[in-house]
N, C-alpha and C positions, 0 to 999 in steps of 0.2 A: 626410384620410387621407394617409399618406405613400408615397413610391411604393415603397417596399419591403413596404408594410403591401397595397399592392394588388396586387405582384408576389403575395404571399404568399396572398390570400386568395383569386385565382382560383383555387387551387387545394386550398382548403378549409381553409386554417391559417390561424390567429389566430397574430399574432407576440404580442401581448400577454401571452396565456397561457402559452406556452414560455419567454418572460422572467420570468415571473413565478416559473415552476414549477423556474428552473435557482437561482434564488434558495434556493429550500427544498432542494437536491441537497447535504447534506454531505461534504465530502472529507477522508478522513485524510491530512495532511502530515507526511511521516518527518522526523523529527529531526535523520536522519544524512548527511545530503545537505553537512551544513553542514560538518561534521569527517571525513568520509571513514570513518566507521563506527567509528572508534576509542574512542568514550565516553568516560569519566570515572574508571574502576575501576580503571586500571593497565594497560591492554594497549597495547602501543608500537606495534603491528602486527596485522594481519589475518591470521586464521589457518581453518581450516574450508572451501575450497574456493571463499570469496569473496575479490578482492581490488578495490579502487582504482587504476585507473590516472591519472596525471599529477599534475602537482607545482605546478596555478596560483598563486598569490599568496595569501595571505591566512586559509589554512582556522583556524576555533574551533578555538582550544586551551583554552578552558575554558568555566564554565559564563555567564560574565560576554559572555564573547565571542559565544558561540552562541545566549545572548540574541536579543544585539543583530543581529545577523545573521538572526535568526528572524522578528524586529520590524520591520525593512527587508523581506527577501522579502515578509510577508503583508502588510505595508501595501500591495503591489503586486499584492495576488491577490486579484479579485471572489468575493465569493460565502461563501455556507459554509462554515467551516473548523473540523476538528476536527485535534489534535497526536498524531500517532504516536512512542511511547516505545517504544527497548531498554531493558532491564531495566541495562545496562551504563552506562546515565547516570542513576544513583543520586549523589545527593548527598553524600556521607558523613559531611564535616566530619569531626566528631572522632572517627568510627569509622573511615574512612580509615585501612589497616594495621591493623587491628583483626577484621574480619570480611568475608567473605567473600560470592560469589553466595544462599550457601546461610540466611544470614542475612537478608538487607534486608528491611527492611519499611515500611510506608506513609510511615514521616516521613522515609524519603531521598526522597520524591518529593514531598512536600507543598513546598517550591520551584516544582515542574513546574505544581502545580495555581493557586499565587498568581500564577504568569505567564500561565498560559493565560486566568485568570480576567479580568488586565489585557487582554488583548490580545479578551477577549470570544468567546471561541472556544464551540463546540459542545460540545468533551469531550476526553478522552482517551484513546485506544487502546493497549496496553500489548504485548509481546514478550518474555518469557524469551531469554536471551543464550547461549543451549548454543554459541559459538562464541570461538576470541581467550581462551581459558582452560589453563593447566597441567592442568587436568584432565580435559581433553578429550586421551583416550590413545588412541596407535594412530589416529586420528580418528572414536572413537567419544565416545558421551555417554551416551545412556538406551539403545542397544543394545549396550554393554558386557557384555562376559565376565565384567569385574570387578562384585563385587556394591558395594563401596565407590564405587566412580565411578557405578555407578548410583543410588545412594543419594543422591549428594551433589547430582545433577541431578534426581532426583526431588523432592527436598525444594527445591531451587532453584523450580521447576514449580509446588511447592504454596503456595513463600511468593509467587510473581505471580498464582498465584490470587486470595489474601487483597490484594496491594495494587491489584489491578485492582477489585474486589469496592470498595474506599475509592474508589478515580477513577470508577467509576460513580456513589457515593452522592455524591462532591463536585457533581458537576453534574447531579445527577437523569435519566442516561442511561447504558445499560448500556455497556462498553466489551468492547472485543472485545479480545481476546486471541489472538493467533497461534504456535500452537507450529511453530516449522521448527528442526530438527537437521542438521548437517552428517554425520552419519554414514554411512560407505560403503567403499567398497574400490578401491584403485587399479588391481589387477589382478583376473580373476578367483577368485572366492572359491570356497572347499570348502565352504562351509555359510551357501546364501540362508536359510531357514525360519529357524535358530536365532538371528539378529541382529534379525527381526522379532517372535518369538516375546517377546524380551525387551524392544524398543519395547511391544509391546500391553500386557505387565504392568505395566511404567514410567508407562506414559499412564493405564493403570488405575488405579492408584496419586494420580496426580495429580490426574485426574476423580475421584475416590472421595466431597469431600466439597467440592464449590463451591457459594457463593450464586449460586442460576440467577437472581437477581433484576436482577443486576449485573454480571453477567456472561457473555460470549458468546463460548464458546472457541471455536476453530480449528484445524485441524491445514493444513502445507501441503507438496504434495510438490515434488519435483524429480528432472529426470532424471539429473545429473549434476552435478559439480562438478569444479574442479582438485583432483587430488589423490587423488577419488573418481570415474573415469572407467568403471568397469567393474558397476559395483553400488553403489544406493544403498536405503539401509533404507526408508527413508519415500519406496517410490512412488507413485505418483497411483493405483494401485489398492490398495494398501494401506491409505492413508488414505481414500480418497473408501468401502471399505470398514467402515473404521473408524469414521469419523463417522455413514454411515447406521446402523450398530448400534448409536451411543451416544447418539445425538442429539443432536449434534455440528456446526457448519458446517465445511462444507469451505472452504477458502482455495487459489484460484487467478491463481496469477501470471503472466500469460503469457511471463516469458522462458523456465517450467521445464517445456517442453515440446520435443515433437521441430519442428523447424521448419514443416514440412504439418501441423500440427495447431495450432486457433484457439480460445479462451478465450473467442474470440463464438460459436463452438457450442456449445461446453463450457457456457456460462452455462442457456441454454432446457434446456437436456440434467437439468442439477441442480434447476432450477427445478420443473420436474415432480416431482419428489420431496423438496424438501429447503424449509422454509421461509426459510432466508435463505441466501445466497453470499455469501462476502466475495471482495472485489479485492485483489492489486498489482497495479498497472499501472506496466511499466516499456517498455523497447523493446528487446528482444534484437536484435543483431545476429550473427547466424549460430550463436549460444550464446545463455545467460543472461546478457549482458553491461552490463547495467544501466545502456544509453544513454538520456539526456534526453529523455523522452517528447514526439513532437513530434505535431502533426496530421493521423497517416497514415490510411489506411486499414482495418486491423484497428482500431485505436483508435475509429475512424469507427464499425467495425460492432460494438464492445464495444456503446460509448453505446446503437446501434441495438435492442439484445436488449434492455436493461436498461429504454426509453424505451415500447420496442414489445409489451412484455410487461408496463407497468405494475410495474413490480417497482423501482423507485426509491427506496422503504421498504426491498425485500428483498435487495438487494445493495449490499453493506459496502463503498463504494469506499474503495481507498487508496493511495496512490503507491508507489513503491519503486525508487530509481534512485540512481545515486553517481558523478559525474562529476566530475575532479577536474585534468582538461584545461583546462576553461573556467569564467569567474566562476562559484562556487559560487552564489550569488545569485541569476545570470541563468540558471544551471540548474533553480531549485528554479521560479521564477515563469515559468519558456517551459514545463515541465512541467504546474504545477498549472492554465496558462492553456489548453494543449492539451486538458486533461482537459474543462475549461467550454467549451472551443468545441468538441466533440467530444457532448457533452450537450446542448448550444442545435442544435448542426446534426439532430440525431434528435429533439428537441422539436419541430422546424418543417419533421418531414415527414409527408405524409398518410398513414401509416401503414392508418388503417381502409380507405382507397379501394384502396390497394395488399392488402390481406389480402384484400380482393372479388373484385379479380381474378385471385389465385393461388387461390382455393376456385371459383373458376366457373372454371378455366381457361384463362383468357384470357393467354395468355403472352407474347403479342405485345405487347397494350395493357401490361402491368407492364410489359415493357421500355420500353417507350416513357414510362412514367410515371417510371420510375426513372431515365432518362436525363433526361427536362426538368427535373425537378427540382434536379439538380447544377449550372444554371446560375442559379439565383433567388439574388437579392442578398444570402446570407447574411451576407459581411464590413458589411456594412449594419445586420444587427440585431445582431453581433455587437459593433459599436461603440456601439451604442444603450443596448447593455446595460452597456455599460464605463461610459457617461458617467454614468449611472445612480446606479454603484457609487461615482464618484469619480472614474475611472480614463482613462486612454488610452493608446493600443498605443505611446507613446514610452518603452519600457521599459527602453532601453540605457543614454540620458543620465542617467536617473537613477542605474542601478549604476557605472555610470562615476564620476560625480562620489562615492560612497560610494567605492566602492574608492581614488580618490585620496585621501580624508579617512582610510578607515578601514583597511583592507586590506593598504596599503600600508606602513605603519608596523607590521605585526605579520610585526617578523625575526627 
């Protein structure tokens, strides 16, 4: 036995078993990490209350490029992987200038599904693109005045139904579907009810006729946005309303919250009533500001809920982060790697001995258990698991020497 394996088991954990079990943990990895959110449809710039900060070297300008840069990241990420798609990186080819949101359907994505297939992945997670569009007026979408712009995002909504519905059947697992809208008001508004009034008909409309086989929608809120600082349509009680009346997952991102408020409570909170929760896991700093998820502490006690509750089947993990300061690369793989060490470290704690002593009482001895714990050689199983997969923590030299090869050359 090795001395990690006996650090571990004086205190009733099998490292064995938590390596084993972070293996079966799929993670959705967003697309747009690579390009700065910009897709494939025509949009020059970011529009809707999100934007990309910094100009590193390198980012996919096409579908050739973001490949390849897809293909480098996950070679470098242990574990489970499933591929998180905007609707806005539809393939078009010869429909390209031809049709629009409101149109695509399953063969601009069948590309998406031949790569994911090579690359051996889980599945495909899918997102309607209500943002970065002409018709996104006033910066509304589905809570539009106008009945035409509502129309045209409605019918946008019903045709990612239908091509999420095909990315389920391609790889025999249902995909999850996220609806987020940028809709909101920059100053205070004369009329909250009537902007949500028209999201719940829009969503109706949308939900009205989906394969539940294949499909597993989401709605997800936010407190705010640039742009929309004073009111936003779709907030976390509007939706976490919505979905329990539709039967519905709710989708929680922890940047889109007020800062003293944690998406590791939030999870047990929905758990109790909702059969599955989906993630984004980003890292806000002091906003929803979509910094490279690194190995903190909420992140620590995300894993904790999801680990300690059994609910590993029941919560949808999936990244969502856009950094564009530093190697796109070494952002997407220090993200998806904090997520797995964040999952291994809640795997390899005694979770049942610590639940005995918060129901007897004993609040003393839980401190005390929760503090020895934090020092048991976790970067030890943590690398055990790497080696495992293929991998080890020299993460840099290898995007360094891509970036000279590839990166650098696209001016």
């Amino acid at each position: 036995m090795k001395e990690y394996q006996k650090a571990y088991a004086a205190f009733g954990v099998d490292t064995e078993s938590a390596i084993e079990a972070l293996k079966d943990i799929p993670v959705s990895i967003h697309c747009w990490q690579g390009d700065d959110v910009i897709g494939f449809d025509g949009a020059g710039s970011l529009s809707g209350g999100i934007q990309t900060t910094g100009n590193y070297m390198g980012r996919a300008r096409n579908f050739e490029e973001l490949k390849a840069d897809i293909r480098e990241a996950f070679s470098l990420m242990p574990g489970k992987k499933r591929l998180n798609l905007h609707a806005s990186y539809a393939i078009l080819g010869e429909d390209a200038g031809k049709i629009d949101r409101d149109r695509y359907t399953f063969k601009h994505f069948i590309p998406w599904v031949e790569f994911a297939k090579e690359l051996g992945l889980d599945g495909i997670d899918f997102n309607p693109t209500f943002f970065a569009h002409p018709n996104m007026k006033d910066g509304l979408t589905l809570s539009s005045p106008s009945k035409s712009v509502r129309s045209f995002w409605v019918e946008h909504g019903k045709r990612c139904m239908e091509i999420a519905a095909e990315l389920g059947k391609a790889f025999g697992k249902p995909c999850l579907v996220n609806i987020w809208i940028p809709d909101g008001f920059k100053d205070v508004p004369a009329d909250r009810l009537g902007p949500r009034m028209r999201l719940k008909g829009s969503l109706d409309e949308i939900l009205k006729d989906y394969d539940r086989e294949w499909v597993i929608p989401a709605v997800e809120s936010k407190v705010f946005g640039i742009g929309v600082e004073s009111y936003t349509v779709g907030s976390n009680e509007f939706y976490q309303n919505y979905a329990a009346k539709n039967g519905i997952c709710c989708l929680l991102d922890n940047g889109h919250y007020h800062p003293l408020e944690y998406v590791s409570d939030k999870i047990p909170a929905l758990l109790a009533f909702y059969d599955r929760v989906a993630l984004h896991v980003t890292r806000g700093v002091r906003w929803d500001s979509d910094h490279v998820v690194l190995f903190e502490d909420e992140l620590k006690e995300i894993a904790k809920e999801i680990v300690r509750n059994d609910a590993t089947k029941k919560v949808l993990i999936g990244l969502d982060y856009f950094d564009a300061s530093i190697n796109r690369i070494f952002a997407w793989v220090t993200g998806q790697r904090s997520m797995q060490k964040a999952l291994l470290y809640a795997l390899l704690l005694p979770h049942d001995a610590m639940r005995k002593l918060q129901d007897e009482g004993d609040f003393t001895a839980l401190m005390d258990l929760q503090e020895r714990v934090k020092t048991l050689p976790f970067g030890d199983v943590w690398e055990e698991y790497l080696r495992r997969e293929g991998l080890n923590e020299d993460v840099l030299a290898r995007v360094r020497s891509y970036e000279s090869k590839v990166l650098k050359e696209r001016v």
